[in-house]
C-alpha positions in Angstrom: 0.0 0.0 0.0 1.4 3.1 -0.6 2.1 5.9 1.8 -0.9 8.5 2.3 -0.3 12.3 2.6 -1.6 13.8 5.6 -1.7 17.5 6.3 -0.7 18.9 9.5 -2.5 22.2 10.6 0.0 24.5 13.0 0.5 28.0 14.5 2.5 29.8 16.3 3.2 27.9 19.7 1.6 24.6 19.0 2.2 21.8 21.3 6.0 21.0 20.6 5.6 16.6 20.9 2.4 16.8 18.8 4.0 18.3 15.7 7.3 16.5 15.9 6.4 13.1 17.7 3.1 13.0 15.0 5.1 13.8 11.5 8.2 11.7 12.8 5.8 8.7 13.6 3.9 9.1 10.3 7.3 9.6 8.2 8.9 6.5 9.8 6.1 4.4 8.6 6.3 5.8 4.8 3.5 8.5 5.0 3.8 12.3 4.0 3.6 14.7 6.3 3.4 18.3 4.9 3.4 20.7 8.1 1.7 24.0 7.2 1.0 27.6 9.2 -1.4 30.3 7.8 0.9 33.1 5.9 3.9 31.0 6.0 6.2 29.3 3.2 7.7 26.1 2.9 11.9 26.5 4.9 10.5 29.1 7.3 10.7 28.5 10.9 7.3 28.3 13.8 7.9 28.7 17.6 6.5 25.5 19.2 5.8 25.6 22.9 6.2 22.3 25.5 2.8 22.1 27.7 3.8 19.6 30.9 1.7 18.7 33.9 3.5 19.6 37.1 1.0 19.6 40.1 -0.5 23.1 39.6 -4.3 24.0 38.8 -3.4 23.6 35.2 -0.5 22.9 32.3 2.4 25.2 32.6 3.8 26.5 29.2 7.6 26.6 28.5 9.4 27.5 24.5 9.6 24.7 22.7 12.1 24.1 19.5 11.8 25.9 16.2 9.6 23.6 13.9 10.5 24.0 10.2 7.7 24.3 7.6 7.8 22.5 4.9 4.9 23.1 2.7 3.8 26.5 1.7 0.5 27.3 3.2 -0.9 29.3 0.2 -0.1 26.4 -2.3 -1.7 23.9 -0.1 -5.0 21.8 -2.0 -7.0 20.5 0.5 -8.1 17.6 -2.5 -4.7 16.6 -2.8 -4.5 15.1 0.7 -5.6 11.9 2.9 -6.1 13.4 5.6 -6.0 16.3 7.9 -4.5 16.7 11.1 -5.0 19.8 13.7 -2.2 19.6 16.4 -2.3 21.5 19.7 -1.5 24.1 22.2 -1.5 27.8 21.6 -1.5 27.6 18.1 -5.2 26.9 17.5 -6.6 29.5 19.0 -5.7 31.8 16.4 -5.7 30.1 13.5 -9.1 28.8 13.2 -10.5 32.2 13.2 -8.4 31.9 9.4 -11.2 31.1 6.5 -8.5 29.7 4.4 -8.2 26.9 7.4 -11.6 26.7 7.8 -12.2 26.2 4.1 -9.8 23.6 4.5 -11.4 21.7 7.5 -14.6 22.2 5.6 -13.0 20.1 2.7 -12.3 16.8 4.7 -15.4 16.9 6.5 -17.4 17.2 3.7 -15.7 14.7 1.4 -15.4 12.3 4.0 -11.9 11.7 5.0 -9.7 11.3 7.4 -9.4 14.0 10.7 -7.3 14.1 13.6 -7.1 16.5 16.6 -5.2 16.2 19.9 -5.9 18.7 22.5 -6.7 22.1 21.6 -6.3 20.8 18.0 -10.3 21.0 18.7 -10.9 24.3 18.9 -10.2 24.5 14.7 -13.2 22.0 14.5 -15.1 24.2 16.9 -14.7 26.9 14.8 -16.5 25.2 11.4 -20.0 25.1 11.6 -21.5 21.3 11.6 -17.8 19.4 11.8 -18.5 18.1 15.3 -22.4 18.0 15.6 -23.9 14.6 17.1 -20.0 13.7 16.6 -17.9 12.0 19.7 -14.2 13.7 20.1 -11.9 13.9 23.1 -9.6 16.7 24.3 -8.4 18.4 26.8 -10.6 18.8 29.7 -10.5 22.7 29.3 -12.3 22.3 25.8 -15.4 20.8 26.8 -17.6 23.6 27.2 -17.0 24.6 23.3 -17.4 20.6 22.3 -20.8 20.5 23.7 -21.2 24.5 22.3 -20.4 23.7 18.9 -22.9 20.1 19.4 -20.4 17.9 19.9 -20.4 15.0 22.3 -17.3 14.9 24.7 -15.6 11.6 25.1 -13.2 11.7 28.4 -10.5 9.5 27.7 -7.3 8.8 30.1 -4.4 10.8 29.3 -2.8 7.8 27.6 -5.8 7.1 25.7 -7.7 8.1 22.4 -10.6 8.1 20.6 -12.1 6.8 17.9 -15.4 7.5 15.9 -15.5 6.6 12.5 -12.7 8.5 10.4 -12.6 11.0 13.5 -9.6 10.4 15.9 -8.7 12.7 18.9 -6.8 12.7 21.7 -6.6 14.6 25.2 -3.0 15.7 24.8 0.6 14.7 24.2 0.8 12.2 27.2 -1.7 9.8 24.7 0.4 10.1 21.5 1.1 6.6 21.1 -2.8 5.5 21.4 -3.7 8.6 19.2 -1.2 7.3 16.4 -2.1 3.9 17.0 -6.2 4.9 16.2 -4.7 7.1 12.9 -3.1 4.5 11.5 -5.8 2.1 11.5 -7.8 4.8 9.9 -4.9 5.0 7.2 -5.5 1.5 6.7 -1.9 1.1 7.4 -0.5 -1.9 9.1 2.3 -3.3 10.8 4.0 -6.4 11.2 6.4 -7.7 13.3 8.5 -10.4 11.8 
């Protein structure tokens, strides 16, 4: 089977391990993985933040690595990819108020294919009217208000877990990685074996 292409919505300060960990992951097991950021071309650079949990009321935020881009944003066809995937941290916030990433989100949803969010990845569904209506998606715990808001039906998975509803995979956060690749693959229809 050949590898599928799989496009990776990012901003400014998005979760450091779900860009890299993700498109490393994906890469290793022969898919694509074109990392894009609204109003940014393919060799520039995207501050990424680290999110840990360290005993305090909430995540404590900390710079991350540059990230390098390597698709430009502007030339990006949603029909030319698999799938869609919407990391997170800080970076969603702002970039789902974007109509170019909303037209984009728009796409998979209504042709049917493949989407994946982790975290605040979440809020960029939130923000296209219908995408998560009736639909069962996981994220942080801080985002359930606006899943229930924007009619969608929040799953509560353990940190280390992830979800799964049809062609719709989501995670809580970075600590679940491994389950939330695990669920995308599967999706992909790609498999593994150990020899």
């Amino acid at each position: 089977m050949p590898g599928k292409k799989i496009l990776m919505l990012t901003g400014e300060f998005s979760e450091e391990y779900e860009i890299f960990v993700f498109q490393h992951a994906m890469e290793a097991v022969g898919h694509t993985v074109h990392v894009v950021c609204p109003d940014k071309k393919k060799g520039e650079f995207i501050k990424t933040s680290l999110h840990d949990f360290e005993n305090d009321q909430t995540y404590t935020e900390k710079p991350g690595h540059n990230h390098l881009i390597n698709q430009t944003f502007a030339d990006v066809d949603p029909a030319d990819y698999d799938a869609v995937y919407c990391a997170g941290g800080r970076g969603p916030e702002y970039i789902r108020i974007d109509p170019r990433v909303q037209r984009i989100v728009r796409h998979f949803h209504e042709a049917d294919k493949p989407i994946f969010t982790i975290c605040h990845g979440v809020q960029i569904l939130m923000a296209v009217d219908g995408v998560l209506k009736g639909r069962e998606v996981a994220a942080l715990q801080y985002c359930e208000p606006e899943v229930r808001l924007a009619g969608g039906i929040y799953v509560d998975v353990p940190p280390d877990g992830a979800h799964r509803q049809g062609k719709l995979v989501s995670g809580k956060g970075w600590p679940g990685l491994a389950a939330f690749m695990r669920e995308c693959l599967v999706v992909l229809g790609t498999r593994i074996d150990h020899g």
